[in-house]
Structure formats: C-alpha cells, structure tokens
N, C-alpha and C positions, 0 to 999 in steps of 0.2 A: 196275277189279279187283273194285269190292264189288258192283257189278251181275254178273260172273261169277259171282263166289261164293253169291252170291245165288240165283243159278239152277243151282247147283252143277254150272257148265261148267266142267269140268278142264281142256281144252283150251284152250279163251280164257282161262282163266286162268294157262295155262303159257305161253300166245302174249304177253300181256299183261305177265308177269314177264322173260321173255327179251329182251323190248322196255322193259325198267328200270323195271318200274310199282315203287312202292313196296309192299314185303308189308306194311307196319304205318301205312300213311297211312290215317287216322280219316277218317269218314264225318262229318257235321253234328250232330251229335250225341256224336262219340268213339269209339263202335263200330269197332273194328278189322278188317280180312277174316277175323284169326282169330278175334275173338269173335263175328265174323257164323256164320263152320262152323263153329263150335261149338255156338252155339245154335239151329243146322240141320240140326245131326246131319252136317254134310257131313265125313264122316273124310278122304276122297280128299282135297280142299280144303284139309282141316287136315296132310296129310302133304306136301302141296304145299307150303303157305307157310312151316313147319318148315325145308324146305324150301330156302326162298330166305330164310330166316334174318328169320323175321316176330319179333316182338318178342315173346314169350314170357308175360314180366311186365305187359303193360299190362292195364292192369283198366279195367271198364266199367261206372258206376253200383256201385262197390263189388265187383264181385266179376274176377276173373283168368277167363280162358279152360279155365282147368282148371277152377275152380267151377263153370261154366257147363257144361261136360262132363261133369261128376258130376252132374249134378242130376237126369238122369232116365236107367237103365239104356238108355233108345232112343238116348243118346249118348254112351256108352259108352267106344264103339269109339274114339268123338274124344280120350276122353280117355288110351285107350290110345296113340294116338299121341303124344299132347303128353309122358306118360310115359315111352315110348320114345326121344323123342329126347334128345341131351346136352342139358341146361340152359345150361351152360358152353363149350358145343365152340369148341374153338377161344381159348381161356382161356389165356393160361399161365403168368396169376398163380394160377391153381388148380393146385395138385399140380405146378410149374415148367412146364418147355418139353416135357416129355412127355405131362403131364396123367394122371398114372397113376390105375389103375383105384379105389383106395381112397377118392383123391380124389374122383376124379368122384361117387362114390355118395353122399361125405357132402355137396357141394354139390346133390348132388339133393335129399339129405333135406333142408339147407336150406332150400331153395327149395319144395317139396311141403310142410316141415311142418307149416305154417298150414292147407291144408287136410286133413292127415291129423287134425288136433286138433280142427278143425270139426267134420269128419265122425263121430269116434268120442263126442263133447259130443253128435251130434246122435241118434248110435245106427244110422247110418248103414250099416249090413255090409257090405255090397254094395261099394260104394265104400273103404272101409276095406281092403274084400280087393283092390280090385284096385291101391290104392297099396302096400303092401306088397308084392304079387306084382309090383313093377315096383321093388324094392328100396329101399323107403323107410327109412328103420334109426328105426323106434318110438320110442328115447333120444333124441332129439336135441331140445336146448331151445332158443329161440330167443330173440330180443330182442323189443320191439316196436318197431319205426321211429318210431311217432308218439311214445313215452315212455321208449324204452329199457329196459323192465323186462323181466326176464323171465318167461315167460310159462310155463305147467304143459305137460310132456309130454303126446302125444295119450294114455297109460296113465291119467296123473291125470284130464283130460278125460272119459275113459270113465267109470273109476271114479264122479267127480263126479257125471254124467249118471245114475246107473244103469243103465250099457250092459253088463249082462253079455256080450253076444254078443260085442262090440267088445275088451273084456278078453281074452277067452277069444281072439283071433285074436291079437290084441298080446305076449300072453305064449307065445304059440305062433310068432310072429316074432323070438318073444327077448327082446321087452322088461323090463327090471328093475326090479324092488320096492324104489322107493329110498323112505325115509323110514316114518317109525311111521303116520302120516294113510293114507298108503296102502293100505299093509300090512294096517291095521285095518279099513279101507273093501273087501278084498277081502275077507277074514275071514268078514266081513257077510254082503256079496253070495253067497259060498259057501253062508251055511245061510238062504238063501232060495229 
C-alpha cells in the first residue's frame, strides 16, 4: 500500500484496500500511507485512505498528517480532505448514538486545535483560513496530553506572535476577547 501511494496509484491502492491492506500500517520508519499523501501532495490518496478509516491521529517525527498538509499551499488540498472528513465518524460516545452535528464540530475543533494555535503562533494565514473555513470554532482550549495543562487559545497564540493577520481572521470567525492580557495585547497591535 505505501509503494501505491507512493506513486500515487489510486487504483492499486483501492485494489490493495479492498484486498484488507491495512490503511495506517507504518512503513520502517513509522511513516503512515497517510502521512506518505500528505507529504506528496497526493489528495486523491488521502481521500482514499480517510476512506478505509486510515488512522487520522498518528503522527510522524512530531508532527500529524494535518501538519504535514499545511505546510506548503502545494498540499493544501490534502489537508482539505483530512478537514473534511468526520474526526470521530462513527463515534457514539460523541454527541450519543446519533452523533449530532454540534457535537461533531466541537470534536473537530478538538482534535484540529493544536494546529490551528500553531499556525496562528506561527502567523500562518493561509492555513489558519482554511481551518476555520472547515469549521474549526477559534475558543476551544485544550489540555496537553504530555502535562495536562492547559494550553492558550489559537486568539492568544496570534496575539502572543504578533500576528495581526491571524487575529483579524479569528475575530472574524468569532473568536472572543477573554481576559485583560489579551484585550490589551490587541489594543496595541491596533495602533500599530
């Protein structure tokens, strides 16, 4: 399957899936088929193995398959897919046995707002707009797995950075002005 993908044969790759290949069985290294089309730009590939229910979350050298699909506008599109699909489909300890729509959207943000808070720290626009335009919800604070703290919304992130661009998209998505630090850090950036 990672030599399909590799050569971004969609066909042997759907031959290969249909015949019970695993979508998220790691390469010698850990490399997943999706973080292989991700970091090949291959979108077809990555809507494939989305697909056959490729493992979303695994990360490669530090970074998720989404990272890897932000990282340069030439793959984009990859990360429109991963965006697109449910995080959770098929869940129904999210939002019970229907998995209703409020739900899904906050486990998307979830699960996305590690790198929406990256991206906007990094000044990122581009990326920034296209997680949002795939309903990322700005507010949503997270823990850290490795220490449980929580960690600053992607607004404070911008802020922090001096990303005005990124502000100006977040507060335009809705995002709220919690806290005096904030507040006064926008202030700033205004009369600059």
């Amino acid at each position: 399957l990672l030599h399909a993908v590799r050569a971004r044969a969609v066909a042997a790759a759907r031959a290969l899936l249909d015949a019970r290949a695993d979508p998220s069985a790691p390469n010698g290294v850990g490399a997943t088929p999706l973080i292989l089309a991700c970091s090949r730009g291959a979108a077809p590939c990555v809507r494939l193995l989305l697909g056959a229910r490729a493992d979303g979350a695994a990360a490669w050298r530090g970074q998720s398959a989404l990272s890897i699909a932000l990282g340069t506008e030439a793959t984009f599109e990859c990360a429109h897919a991963i965006l697109s699909a449910d995080p959770r489909a098929g869940d129904a300890s999210v939002g019970g046995p229907d998995g209703g729509a409020r739900s899904r959207i906050l486990a998307r943000s979830a699960a996305f707002q590690p790198e929406l808070a990256r991206y906007c720290a990094r000044g990122h626009v581009a990326a920034v707009k296209l997680l949002l335009e795939a309903r990322v919800v700005p507010d949503v604070t997270r823990a850290d797995p490795a220490d449980g703290r929580i960690r600053p919304t992607a607004l404070v992130q911008a802020v922090a950075g001096g990303n005005a661009a990124c502000v100006i998209e977040l507060l335009s998505a809705g995002a709220e002005v919690v806290g005096a630090d904030a507040g006064a850090e926008l202030e700033r950036m205004a009369r600059l």
